[in-house]
N, C-alpha and C positions, 0 to 999 in steps of 0.2 A: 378847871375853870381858869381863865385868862382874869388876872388880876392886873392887868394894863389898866391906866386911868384915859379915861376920853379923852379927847383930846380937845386943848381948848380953842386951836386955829378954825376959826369961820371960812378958810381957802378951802376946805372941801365944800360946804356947801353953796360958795361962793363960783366953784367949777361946777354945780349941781346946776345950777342956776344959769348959768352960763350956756351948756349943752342943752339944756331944754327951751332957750329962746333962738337958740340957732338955729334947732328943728323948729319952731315956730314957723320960722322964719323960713326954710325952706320948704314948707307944706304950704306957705303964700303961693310959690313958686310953681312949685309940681301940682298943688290939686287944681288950679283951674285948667291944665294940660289934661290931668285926668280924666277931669270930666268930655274929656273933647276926644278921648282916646277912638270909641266907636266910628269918629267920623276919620280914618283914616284905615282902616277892615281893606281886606282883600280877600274875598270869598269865590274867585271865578278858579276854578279848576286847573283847567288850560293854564292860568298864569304859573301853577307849580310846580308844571314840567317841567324836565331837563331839557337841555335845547337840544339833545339826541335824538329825544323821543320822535318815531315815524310823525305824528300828530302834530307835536310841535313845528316838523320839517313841512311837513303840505300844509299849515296852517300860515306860514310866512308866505307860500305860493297863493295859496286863495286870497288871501286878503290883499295883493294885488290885483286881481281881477276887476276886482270894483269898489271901494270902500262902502258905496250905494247900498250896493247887495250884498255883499259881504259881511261887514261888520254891525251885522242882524242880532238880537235875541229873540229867536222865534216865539210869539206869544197868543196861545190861541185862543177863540171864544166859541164854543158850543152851543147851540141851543138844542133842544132835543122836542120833538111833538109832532104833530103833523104837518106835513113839508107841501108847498102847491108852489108854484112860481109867482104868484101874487105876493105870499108870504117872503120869499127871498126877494124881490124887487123891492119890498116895502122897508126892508131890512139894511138893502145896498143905500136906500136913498137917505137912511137914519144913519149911516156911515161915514156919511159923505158927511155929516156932518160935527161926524165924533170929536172929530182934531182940535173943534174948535174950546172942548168941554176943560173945563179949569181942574188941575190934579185937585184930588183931594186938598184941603190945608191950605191952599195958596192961590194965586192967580195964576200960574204959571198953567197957559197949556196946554195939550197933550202932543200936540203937533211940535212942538219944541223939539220933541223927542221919538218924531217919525222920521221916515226916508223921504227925506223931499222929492216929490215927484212921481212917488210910488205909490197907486191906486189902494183902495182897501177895496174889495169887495167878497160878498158871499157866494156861498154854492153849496146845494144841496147834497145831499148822501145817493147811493144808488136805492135804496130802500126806501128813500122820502121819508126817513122820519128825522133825521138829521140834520143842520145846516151850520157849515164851520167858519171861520173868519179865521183870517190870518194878520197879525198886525205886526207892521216890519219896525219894531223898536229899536233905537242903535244903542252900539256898547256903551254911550254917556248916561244913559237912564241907567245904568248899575256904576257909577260914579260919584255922579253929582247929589249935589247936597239941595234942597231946595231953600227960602227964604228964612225958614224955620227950624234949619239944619237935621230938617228928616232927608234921610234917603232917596232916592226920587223913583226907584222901581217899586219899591213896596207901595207907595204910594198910587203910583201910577196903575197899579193892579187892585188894590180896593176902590179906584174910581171905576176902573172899568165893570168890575164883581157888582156895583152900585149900580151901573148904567146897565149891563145885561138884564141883571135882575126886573130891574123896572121895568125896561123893556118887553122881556120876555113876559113876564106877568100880564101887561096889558095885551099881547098877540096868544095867549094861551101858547107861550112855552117857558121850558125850564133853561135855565144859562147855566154854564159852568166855566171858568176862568180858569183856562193848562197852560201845557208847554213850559219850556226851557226858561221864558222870562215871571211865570205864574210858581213857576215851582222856587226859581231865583228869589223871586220876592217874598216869599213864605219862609225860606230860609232865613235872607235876611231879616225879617221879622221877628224869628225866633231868636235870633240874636241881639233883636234890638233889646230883648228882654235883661239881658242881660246889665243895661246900664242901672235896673233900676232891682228888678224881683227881686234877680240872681245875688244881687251886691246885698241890698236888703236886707234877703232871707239869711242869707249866712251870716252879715252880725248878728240878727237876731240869735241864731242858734247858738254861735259860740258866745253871746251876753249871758245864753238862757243857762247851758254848761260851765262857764267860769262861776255863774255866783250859784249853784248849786255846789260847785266841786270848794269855793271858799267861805262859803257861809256868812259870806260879808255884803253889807249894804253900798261899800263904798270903794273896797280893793279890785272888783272886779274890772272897773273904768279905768283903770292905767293900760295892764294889758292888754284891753283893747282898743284901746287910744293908740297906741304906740305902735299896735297892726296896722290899724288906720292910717296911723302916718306915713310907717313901711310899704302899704300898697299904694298911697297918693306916689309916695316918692319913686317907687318901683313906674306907676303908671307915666307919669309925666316924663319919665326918662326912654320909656319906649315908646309913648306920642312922637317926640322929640328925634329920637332916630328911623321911624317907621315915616314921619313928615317928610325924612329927607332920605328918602328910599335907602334905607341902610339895612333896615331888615324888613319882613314882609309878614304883615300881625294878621290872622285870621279872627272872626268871630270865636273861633274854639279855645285858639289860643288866649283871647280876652276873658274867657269865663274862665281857663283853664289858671292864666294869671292872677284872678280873684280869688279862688279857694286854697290856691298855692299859696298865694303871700299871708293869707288870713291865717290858714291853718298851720303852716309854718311859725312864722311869726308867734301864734299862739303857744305852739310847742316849746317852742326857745325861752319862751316868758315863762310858762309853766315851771319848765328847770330852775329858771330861775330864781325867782321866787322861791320855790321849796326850801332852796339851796339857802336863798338868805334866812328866813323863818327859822333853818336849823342853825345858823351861824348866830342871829341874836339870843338863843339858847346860851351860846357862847362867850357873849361880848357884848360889855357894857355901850362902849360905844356903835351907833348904828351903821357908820361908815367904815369901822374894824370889821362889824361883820360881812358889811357890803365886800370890801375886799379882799375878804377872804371867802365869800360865796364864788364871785368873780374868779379867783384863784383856780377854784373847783369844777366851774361850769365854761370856761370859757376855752380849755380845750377840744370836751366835747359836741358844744355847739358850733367850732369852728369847725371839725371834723364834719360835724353831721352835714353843714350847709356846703362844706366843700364836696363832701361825695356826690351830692344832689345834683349841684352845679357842674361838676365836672359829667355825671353822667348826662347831662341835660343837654353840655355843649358837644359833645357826640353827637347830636342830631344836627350837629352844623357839615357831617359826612353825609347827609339824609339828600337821595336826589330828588327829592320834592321840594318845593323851595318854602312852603309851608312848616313843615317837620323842620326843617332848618330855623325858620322864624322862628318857632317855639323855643327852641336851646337857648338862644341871647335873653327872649321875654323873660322866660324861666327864669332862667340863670339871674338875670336883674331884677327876678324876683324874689328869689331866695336871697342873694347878696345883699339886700335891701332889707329884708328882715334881720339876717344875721346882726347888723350895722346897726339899726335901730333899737333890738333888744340887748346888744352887748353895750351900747351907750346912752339912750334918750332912757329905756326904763331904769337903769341903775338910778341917772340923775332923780327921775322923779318917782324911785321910793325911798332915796335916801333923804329927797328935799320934802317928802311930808312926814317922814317920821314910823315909830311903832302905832300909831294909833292908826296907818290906815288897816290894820290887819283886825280893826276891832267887827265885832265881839269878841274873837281867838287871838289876844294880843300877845304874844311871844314874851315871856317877862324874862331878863339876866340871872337864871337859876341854874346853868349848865346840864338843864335836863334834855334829853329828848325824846320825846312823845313819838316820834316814827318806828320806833321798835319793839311796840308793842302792836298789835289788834291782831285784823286778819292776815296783812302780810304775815306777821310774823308766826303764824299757822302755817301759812302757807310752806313760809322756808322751811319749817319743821318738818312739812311734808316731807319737801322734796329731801332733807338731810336724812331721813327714814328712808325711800324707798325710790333714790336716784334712778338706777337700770330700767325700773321695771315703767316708772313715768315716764323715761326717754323712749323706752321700747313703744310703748303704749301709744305716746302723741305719735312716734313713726311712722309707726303701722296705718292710723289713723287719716297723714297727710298722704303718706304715698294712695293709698285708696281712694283718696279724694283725686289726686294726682293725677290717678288711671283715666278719668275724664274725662282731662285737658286734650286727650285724641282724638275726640270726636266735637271741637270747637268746631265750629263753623263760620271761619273769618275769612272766608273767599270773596267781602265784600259784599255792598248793600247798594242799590238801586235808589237814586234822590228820591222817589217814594216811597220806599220804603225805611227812610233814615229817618220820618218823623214816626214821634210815637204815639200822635193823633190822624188819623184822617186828614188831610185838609182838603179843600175845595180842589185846588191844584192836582191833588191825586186821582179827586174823584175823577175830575175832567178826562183823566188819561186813562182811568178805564174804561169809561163808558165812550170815549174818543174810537177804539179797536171796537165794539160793536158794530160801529158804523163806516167807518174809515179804517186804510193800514195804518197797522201802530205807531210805526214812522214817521207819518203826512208830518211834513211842516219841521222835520230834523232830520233832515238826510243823513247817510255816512258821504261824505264827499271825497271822491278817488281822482286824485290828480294825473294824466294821463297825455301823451301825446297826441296829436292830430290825426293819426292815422292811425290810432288805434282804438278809436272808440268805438267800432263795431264790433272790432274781439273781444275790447273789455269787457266792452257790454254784453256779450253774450255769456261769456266767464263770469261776470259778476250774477246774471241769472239763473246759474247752476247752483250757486247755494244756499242752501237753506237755510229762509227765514229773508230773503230780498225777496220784497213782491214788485218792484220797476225799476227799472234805470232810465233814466233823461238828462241830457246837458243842459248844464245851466246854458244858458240862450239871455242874448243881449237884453230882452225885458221881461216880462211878466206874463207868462200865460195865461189868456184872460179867455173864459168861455166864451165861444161865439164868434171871436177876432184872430184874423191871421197871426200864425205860429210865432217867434221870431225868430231869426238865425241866431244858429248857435254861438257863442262867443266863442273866441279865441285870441291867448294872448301869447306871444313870443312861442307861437307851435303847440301851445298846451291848453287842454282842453279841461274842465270839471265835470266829474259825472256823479249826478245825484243820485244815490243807490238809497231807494226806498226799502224801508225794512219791513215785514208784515209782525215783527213783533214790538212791542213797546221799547222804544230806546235809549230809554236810560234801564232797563232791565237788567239782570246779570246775564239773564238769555240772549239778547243782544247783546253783551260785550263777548258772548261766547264766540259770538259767531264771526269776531274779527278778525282772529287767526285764520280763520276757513278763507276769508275774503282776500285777507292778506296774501295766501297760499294760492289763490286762482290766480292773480292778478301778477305779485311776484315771478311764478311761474313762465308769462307773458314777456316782464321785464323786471328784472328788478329794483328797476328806476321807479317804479312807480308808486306814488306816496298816498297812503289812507291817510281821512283825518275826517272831522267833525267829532259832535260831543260824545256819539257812543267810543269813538276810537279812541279820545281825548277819555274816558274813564278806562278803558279796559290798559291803557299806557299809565295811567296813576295806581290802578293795582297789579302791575307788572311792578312799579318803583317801590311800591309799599314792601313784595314781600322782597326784593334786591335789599331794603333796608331793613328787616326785620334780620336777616341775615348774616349783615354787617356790622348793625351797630351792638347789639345784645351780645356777641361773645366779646367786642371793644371795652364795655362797658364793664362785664366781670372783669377784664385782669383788671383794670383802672379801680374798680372797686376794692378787689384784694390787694393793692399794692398800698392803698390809702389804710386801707384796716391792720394790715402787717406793719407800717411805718406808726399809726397811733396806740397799736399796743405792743410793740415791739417783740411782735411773737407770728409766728408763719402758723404754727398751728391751731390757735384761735380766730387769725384772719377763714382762714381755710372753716371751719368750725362753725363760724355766722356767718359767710358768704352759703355755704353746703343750707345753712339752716331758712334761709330766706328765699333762696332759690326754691326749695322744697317747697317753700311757703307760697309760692308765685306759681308754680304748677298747681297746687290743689285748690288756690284762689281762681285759677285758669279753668278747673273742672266743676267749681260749684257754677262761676258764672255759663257753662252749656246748661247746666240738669235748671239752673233759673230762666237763662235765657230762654231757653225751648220750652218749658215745662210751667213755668208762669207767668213770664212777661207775655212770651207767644211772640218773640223778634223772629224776623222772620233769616237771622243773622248777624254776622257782627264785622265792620267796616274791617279791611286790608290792615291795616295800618293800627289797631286795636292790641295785638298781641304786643306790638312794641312800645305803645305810652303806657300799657297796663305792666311792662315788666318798668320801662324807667321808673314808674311812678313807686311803684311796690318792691321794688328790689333797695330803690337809692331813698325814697323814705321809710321803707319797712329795716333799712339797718341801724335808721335814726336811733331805734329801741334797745336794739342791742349796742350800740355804740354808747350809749346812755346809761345802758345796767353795766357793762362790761369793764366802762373806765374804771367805775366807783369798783368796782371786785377787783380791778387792777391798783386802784391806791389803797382798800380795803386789805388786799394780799400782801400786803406790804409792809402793813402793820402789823395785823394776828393772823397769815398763812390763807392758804388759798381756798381751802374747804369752808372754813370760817367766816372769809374773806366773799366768799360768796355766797354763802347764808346772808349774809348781814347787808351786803349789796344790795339782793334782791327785796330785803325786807325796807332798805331804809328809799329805793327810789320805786317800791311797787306803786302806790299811790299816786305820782307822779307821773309815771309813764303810761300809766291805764288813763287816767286824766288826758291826757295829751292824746293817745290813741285813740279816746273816745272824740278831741275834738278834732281832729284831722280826719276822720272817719265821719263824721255830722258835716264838715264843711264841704267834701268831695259828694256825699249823699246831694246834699243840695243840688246841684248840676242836675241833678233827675228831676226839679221844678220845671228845666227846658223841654219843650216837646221832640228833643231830637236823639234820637237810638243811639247816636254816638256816646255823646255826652252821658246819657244815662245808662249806659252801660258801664263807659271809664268809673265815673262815678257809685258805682254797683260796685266794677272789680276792688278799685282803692279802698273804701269803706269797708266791704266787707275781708277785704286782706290783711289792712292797716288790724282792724279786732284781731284775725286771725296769730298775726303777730305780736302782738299787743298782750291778750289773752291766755295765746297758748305756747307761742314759739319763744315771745320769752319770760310766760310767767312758770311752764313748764320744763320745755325742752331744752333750751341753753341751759338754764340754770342745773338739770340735772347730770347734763353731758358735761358741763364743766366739774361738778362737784364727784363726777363719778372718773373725771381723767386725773383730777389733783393738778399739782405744781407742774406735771409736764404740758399741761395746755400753755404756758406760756414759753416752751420752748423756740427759740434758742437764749430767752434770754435769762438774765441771772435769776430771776425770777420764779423759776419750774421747780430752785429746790424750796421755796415754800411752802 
């Protein structure tokens, strides 16, 4: 027991004080940024290409042709019922009046945000049951903000979904709201969720887990206070570079951003705490024990957050410009936690005292209550029957493991990334009933003047194109002479209609074939529109799944070999987490397939689910491993890791549990993406948490002795 007397200088609590009105002071700053973060999203696709990509290159040619016609989001309206020519005349002349109809929310409208000049009219199905509308939306309706700083597509498509409806109701038909700009807006809606459920629900859940895990009425509000601040301060700093194009924030990344900082954050605090709780065991005064908790916690929390971040800005190698965006968010995610809980929480539990820990108030007795209960069974376990429990979990994960080969991450179809129905979807099924899958989103093949007859007949040999037509100076209108074809500087665009659904995977299939007709002709010749523009983003996806993931191991083992000064424990929990990322990889197919019913899982999945699970699944072992490393130091390494695992089990399960509930969360969005990440993380982070290292490290360490810390002086303990 520390028989130091308190100390009487008021300059620590005086610096307590200090630190907590600074942060005050800059959560002034950063949360009203926060709150505005949403209105600065970049969710169009196209924008995350490389500027190599085929798609990207004809995509710079078309949109010279015409900004008019070009810079479209095709946005369709259905009606379904019995079709006569009365019924569509009746329909052209309620159109004509559309534009004038106010968006939802505002006065703003809808004409604002058409093609000036460019007719809207209907037309029937060949089958007469059908009749489609095509409305020429420009790229500023997935921009702009309306008076009320909602978005203005989303909006613009539940005015329209309002006016079908009505519509069609009183003409005896049914309306549905598709296409590229219908699906657009459903997206972004689903992310609008995210300023409010998504943030919401996950303080709820880690409020609900901290004062279960402290039994306190009053300790649990710091904690989460101090997250709180770390995501305002996190957020407002990527408002802030994202405002001035510095990096490129997607919706995902914004949810991805909120469960990150919280549940991090959360974890950091956890250690912390613990760490103090045992030091006031120690020490009369509350600031002695502070800083000597500090002492304890504040290498491996620097560790943890730097692996995180360094694995995070890896994705700044990422040729999507998306995946790129994430690494800085991240990263300014975690950094911001780290920062927050190594400084604002200290100040404020050192500035309220022992009494915030009441009812379980920590009294100056030099005991410590962490080494006895279940952990400490547990360690007993594992010091009884090391081999045969590392064998055991081994066995266990690789089987799980075997799985991960039959993932199906070849990517997902924008209807099939929600994990509800929407309107949007319905529209595009029942749209192929009656029309090609196509209508209304070409693939559009850039081509010279004198080649549109060959192309065009090459592009009619493969499967799955039901027409080819050049775009032509205006609008083909039933009944009215054709127009000529446009042509600009020799080059011509040819709309290659597809008879399959075009955002399908079916159709991204078929881009190589197209590519392969046409190339073959010239090589000049550049594909693009939005099927081309996805099958080009999951071409980038697996390029990066590639790249960054074996970047990201050595960077990780170079980090783990430098904080515990030993190559073959780096080696040891990099082997053990990996293992742990494969059979996280194998549970999410036999779930995905077998009870969500996804009908797959996005390009680019296999790569946030290893960052996330590999650089916070070592958090744990980084966290039990230190303490076995100053533990070994003291009474030998067998010992040394008994008593590790028994004095931070509580702890680390704590924290696994909430990092595991705030990634769960993410599944409140309707979007397969998200809820899948959010599936892998949760159920990986447990996995780790649980078993790799309330089991498997522990026993693989206790069963190598003092040589797991070779080469350093360390092994002979």
């Amino acid at each position: 027991m520390s028989t130091t007397a308190p100390k009487k200088s008021r300059r620590p609590f005086i610096t307590a004080l200090i630190v907590i009105f600074i942060w005050l002071g800059a959560s002034g700053v950063f949360g009203p940024l926060f709150g505005s973060l949403s209105t600065v999203q970049e969710n169009d696709n196209s924008a995350f290409l490389p500027q190599n990509a085929e798609s990207t290159q004809a995509s710079k040619i078309i949109t010279k042709f015409s900004a008019d016609q070009t810079q479209t989001i095709p946005t369709l309206v259905l009606y379904l019922g019995t079709v006569d020519d009365s019924k569509v005349a009746a329909l052209n002349a309620h159109l004509a009046l559309l534009g004038s109809t106010s968006i939802k929310g505002s006065e703003v409208p809808i004409s604002k945000y058409l093609i000036p000049g460019q007719p809207i009219f209907a037309f029937a199905s060949q089958d007469k049951k059908a009749i489609l509308v095509s409305l020429p939306l420009t790229f500023d309706s997935a921009r702009d903000l309306l008076p009320n700083k909602k978005p203005v597509l989303p909006e613009i498509i539940k005015t329209l979904r309002e006016d079908s409806a009505t519509y069609g109701k009183a003409n005896g038909l049914t309306a549905n709201v598709t296409g590229v700009g219908a699906l657009l807006g459903d997206l972004f809606g689903a992310f609008g969720g995210i300023d409010s459920s998504l943030l919401l629900t996950t303080l709820g859940v880690v409020a609900f887990i901290l004062i279960i895990v402290y039994r306190s009425p009053v300790l649990w509000i710091l904690p989460l206070f101090a997250s709180v601040i770390a995501l305002s301060t996190a957020g407002g700093l990527v408002y802030i570079l994202a405002k001035n194009n510095v990096i490129d924030l997607s919706g995902q990344s914004q949810g991805i951003l909120s469960v990150l900082v919280l549940g991090a954050a959360t974890d950091y605090a956890l250690l912390l705490i613990s760490r103090y709780r045992e030091e006031l065991h120690h020490y009369e005064s509350r600031f002695d024990a502070m800083k000597a908790a500090y002492k304890g916690v504040f290498e491996p929390i620097l560790a943890s957050g730097s692996t995180v971040i360094v694995s995070l800005l890896v994705l700044l190698l990422s040729e999507l410009s998306n995946n790129r965006g994430l690494g800085p968010v991240g990263a300014i995610g975690i950094a911001a936690s780290m920062l927050t809980i190594l400084t604002l929480l200290p100040a404020l539990l050192v500035a309220f005292g022992r009494w915030i820990f009441w009812p379980r108030i920590p009294r100056f007795d030099d005991v410590n209550s962490q080494l006895g209960g279940v952990w400490a069974k547990i360690g007993s376990g594992v010091q009884k029957r090391p081999r045969k429990l590392w064998l055991a979990t081994s066995v266990l994960l690789v089987i799980l493991a075997g799985f991960s080969t039959t993932l199906n991450a070849k990517g997902l179809s924008t209807a099939d990334a929600f994990t509800k129905k929407q309107d949007s979807v319905i529209g595009l099924e029942l749209l192929g009933e009656h029309f090609p899958g196509g209508a209304g989103q070409p693939t559009e093949v850039v081509v010279r003047q004198a080649q549109v007859g060959s192309v065009s007949a090459a592009l009619l040999t493969v499967a799955g194109v039901a027409s080819v037509e050049p775009m032509r100076v205006g609008p083909v209108i039933p009944g009215a002479p054709v127009p000529a074809i446009k042509v600009l500087d020799g080059q011509v665009i040819l709309n290659a209609t597809l008879a399959l659904n075009p955002d399908s995977t079916a159709a991204r299939d078929a881009i190589p074939d197209i590519r392969r007709v046409v190339h073959a002709i010239d090589p000049e010749i550049l594909v693009g529109g939005s099927t081309a523009v996805a099958f080009d983003t999951d071409v980038a996806a697996d390029h990066d799944n590639k790249t960054i993931i074996p970047i990201v191991l050595v960077l990780i083992t170079i980090i783990l070999g430098l904080l515990l000064r030993s190559i073959v424990s780096a080696f040891l929990l990099l082997s053990t987490v990996v293992l742990s990322y494969f059979a996280t990889l194998g549970a999410c197919q036999l779930v995905f397939e077998h009870i969500f019913h996804f009908k797959g899982a996005d390009t680019s999945f296999p790569l946030f689910a290893f960052i996330f699970l590999v650089a916070l699944g070592i958090d744990y072992n980084i966290f039990l491993m230190t303490r076995v490393r100053e533990e070994s130091a003291k009474i030998g390494t067998r010992a040394g890791v008994i008593k590790g695992l028994t004095v931070t089990g509580g702890v680390i399960t704590s924290a696994g549990i909430v990092l595991a509930a705030t990634f769960g969360v993410l599944g409140i969005l309707p979007l397969v993406f998200l809820a899948e990440l959010g599936f892998a993380v949760a159920f990986g982070v447990l996995l780790d948490t649980l078993i790799v290292r309330t089991i498997l490290v522990p026993a693989l360490a206790y069963d190598i002795g003092g040589k797991i810390w070779w080469p350093s002086k360390l092994q002979d303990r």
